[in-house]
C-alpha positions in Angstrom: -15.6 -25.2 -25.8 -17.9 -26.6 -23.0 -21.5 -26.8 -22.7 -22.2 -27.3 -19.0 -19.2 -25.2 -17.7 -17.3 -22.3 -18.3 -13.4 -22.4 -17.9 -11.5 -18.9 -18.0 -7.8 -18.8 -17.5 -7.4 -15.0 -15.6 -4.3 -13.7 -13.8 -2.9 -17.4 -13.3 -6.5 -18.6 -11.9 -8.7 -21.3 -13.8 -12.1 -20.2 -12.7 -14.5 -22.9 -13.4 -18.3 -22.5 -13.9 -21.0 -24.9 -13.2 -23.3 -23.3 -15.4 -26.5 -24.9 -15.1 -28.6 -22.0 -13.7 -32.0 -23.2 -14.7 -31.6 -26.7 -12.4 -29.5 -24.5 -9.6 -26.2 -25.9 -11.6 -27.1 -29.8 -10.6 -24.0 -31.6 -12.5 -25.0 -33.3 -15.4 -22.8 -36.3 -16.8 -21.6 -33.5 -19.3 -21.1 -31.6 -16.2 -19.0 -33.9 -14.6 -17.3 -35.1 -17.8 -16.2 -31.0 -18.8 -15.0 -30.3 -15.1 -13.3 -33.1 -14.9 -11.2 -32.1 -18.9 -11.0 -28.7 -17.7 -9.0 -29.7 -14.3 -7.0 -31.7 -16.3 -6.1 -29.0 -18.7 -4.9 -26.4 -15.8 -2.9 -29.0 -14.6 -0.8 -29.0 -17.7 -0.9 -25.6 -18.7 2.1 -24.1 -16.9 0.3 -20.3 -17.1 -1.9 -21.7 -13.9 -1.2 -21.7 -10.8 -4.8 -22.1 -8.8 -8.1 -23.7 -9.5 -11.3 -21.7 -8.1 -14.8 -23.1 -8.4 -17.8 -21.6 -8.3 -21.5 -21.8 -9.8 -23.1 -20.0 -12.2 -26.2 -17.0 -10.9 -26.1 -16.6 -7.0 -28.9 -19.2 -6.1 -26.7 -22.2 -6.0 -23.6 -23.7 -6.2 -23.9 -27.1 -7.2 -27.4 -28.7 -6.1 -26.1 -32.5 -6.6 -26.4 -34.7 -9.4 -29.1 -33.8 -12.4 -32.3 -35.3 -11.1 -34.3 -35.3 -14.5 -31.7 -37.6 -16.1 -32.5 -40.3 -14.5 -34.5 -42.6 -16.6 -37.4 -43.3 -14.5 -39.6 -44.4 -17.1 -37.2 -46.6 -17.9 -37.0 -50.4 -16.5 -34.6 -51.4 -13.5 -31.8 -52.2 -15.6 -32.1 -48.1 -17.4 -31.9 -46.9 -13.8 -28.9 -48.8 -12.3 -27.0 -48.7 -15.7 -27.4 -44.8 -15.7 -25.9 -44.5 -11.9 -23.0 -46.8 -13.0 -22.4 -44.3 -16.2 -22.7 -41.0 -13.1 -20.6 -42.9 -10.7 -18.2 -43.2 -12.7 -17.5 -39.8 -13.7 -18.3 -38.4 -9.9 -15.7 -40.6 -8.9 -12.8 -39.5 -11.6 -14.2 -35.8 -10.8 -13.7 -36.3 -7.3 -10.4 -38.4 -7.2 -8.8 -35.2 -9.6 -9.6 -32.7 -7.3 -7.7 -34.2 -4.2 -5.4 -34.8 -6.5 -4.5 -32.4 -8.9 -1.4 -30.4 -8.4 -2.5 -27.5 -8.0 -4.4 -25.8 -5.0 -8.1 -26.1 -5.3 -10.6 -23.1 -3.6 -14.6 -23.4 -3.7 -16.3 -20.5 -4.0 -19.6 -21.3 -2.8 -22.9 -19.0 -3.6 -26.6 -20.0 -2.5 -26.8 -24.2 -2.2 -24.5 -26.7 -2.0 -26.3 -30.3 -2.1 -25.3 -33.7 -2.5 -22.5 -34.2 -4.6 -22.4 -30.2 -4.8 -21.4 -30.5 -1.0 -18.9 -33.2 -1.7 -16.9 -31.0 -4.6 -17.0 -28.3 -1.5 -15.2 -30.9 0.7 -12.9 -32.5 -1.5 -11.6 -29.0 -2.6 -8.3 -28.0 -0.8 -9.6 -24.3 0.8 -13.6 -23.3 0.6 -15.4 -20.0 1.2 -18.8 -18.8 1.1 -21.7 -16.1 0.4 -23.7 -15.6 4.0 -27.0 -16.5 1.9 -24.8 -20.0 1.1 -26.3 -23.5 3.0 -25.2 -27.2 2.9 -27.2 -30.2 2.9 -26.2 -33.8 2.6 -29.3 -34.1 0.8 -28.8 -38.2 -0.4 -31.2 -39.8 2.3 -34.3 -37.3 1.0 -34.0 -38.9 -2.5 -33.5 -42.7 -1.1 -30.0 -43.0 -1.9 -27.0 -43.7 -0.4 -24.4 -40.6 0.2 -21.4 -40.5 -2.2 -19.1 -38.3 -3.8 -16.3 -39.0 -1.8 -18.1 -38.0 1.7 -17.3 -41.1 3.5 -13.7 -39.5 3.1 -13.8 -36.3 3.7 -16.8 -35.5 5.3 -15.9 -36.4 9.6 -11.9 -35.9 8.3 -12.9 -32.2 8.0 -16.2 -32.4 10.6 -15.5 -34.8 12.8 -17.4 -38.1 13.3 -20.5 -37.1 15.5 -20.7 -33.7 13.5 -20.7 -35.9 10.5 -23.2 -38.1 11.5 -25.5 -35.5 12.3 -25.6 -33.7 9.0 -25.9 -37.2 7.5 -28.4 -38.8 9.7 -30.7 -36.0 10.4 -30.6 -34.3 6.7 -30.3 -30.7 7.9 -29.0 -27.8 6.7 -26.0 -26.4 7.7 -25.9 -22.7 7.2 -23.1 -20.4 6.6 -22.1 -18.9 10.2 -22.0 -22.1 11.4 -20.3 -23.7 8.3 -17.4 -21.7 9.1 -17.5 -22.8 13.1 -17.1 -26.6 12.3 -14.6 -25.8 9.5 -16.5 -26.6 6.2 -15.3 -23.4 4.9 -12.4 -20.9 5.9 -14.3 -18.0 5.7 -17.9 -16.5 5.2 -18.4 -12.9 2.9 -21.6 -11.0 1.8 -23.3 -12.7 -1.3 -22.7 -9.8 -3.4 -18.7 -9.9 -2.8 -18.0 -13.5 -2.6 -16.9 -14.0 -6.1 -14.6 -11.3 -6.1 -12.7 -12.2 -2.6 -13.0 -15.6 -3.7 -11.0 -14.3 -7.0 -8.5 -12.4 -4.6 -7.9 -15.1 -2.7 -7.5 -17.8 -5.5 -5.1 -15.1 -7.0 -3.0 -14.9 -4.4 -3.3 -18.7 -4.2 -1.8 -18.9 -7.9 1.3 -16.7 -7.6 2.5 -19.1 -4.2 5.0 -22.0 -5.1 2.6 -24.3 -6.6 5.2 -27.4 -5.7 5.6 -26.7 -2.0 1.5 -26.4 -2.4 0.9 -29.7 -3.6 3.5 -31.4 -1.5 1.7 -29.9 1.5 -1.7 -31.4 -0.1 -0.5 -34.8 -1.0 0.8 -35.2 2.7 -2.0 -34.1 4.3 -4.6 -36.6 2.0 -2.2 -39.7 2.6 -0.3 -38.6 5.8 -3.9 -39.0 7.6 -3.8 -43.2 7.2 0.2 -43.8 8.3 1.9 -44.4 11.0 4.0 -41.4 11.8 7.6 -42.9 10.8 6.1 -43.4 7.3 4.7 -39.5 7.0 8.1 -38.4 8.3 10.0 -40.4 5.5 8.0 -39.0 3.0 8.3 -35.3 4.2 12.2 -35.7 4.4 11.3 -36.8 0.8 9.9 -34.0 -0.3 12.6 -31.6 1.7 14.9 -32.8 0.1 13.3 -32.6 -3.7 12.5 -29.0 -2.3 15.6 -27.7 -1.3 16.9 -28.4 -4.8 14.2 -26.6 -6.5 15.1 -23.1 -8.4 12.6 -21.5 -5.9 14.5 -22.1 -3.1 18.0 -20.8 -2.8 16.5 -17.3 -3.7 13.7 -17.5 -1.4 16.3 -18.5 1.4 18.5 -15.7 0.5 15.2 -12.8 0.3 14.5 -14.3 3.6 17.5 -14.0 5.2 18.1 -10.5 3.9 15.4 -9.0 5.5 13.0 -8.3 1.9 10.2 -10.8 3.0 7.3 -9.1 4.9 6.8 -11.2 8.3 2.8 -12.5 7.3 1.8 -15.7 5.2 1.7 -15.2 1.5 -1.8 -16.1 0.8 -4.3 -13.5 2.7 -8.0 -13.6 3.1 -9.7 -10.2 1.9 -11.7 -8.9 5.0 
């Protein structure tokens, strides 16, 4: 049982629920702590085989960190001691879902802000409502950014893009979300949940172990010199190849019985 998020194992697919409506679903440390159990718990339960994220209403999807426990009538020491306490648990939160074996997908309604934009980023596949927007959000509130963005934020932007949304603080709205590649795709607000549930679905029944071999390349392939990533890839070749999945998915193959498209398709 959790009291800031909901976790539901359906069809294979643990969807997770910021559920935090009344402060647009701004993570508390609860928050963060019960995301960060519930991740852990999909990872060992062999009935799942995809993570999907979303918030709770249609307003936002994560709005950043929970302003109001921040102990501002506190003294100095109140203040920094309650970021250390947050930090940590961001950081465990965020280190989890790069990497957790299993495919991550944000499903993102209404706003994503902060360190609601950085679970967007670090999640393997994202897609959003058309109403959805994304701010960086930190510099309004006279902190530094975190949440993992000085990782993944110019891998998946670019640097200049990067320094734009940081720099200048503006929004970044769903059309154009999907043109620099913050999200794969972009559906009406009152659909999104569904095709985001279709897409994690289809997500789930794909070989989770050739998915997380894929996603553990791609995170640590990006820092190594290329006769590094190609020892590790012949690596995980050759741990594939003697996997139960693939003798009779060479053989379907070869026979003719596998359609010619990718396994995992986006709903129009």
């Amino acid at each position: 049982m959790y009291k800031d998020i909901t976790c539901e194992i359906v069809d294979k697919v643990a969807l997770l629920t910021i559920n935090l409506p009344k402060t647009r679903n701004a993570m508390s440390v609860t928050a963060m702590r019960e995301l960060l159990d519930a991740l852990n718990n999909a990872e060992e339960n062999p009935e799942v085989g995809a993570v999907m994220i979303t918030g709770a209403g249609d307003k936002a999807f994560c709005s950043g960190f929970h302003l109001k426990e921040i102990p501002l009538d506190n003294e100095e020491v109140g203040v920094r001691d309650h970021f250390r306490v947050a930090a940590l648990w961001w950081h465990q939160l965020l280190h989890k879902l790069v990497r957790v074996r299993l495919p991550v997908l944000a499903a993102v309604n209404g706003v994503a802000a902060g360190g609601g934009f950085g679970i967007v980023l670090a999640s393997d596949m994202a897609v959003c409502a058309d109403d959805a927007r994304f701010v960086c959000a930190w510099h309004t509130i006279g902190i530094a950014n975190d949440t993992a963005t000085s990782y993944s934020l110019a891998r998946i932007v670019g640097m200049r893009r990067a320094m734009e949304l940081m720099l200048t603080n503006r929004t970044l709205y769903a059309q154009e979300s999907l043109d620099w590649g913050v999200v794969n795709r972009v559906y009406p607000s009152a659909s999104l949940k569904d095709k985001a549930f279709e897409i994690a679905k289809s997500l789930a029944y794909a070989p989770t172990h050739l998915q997380v071999m894929a996603k553990n390349r791609f995170h640590a392939g990006w820092t190594q010199p290329i006769e590094e990533c190609t020892e590790y890839e012949i690596q995980n070749v050759m741990s594939s190849v003697q996997h139960p999945h693939f003798r009779p998915s060479l053989l379907s193959f070869l026979q003719g019985n596998r359609a010619d498209r990718p396994q995992v398709e986006f709903p129009v």
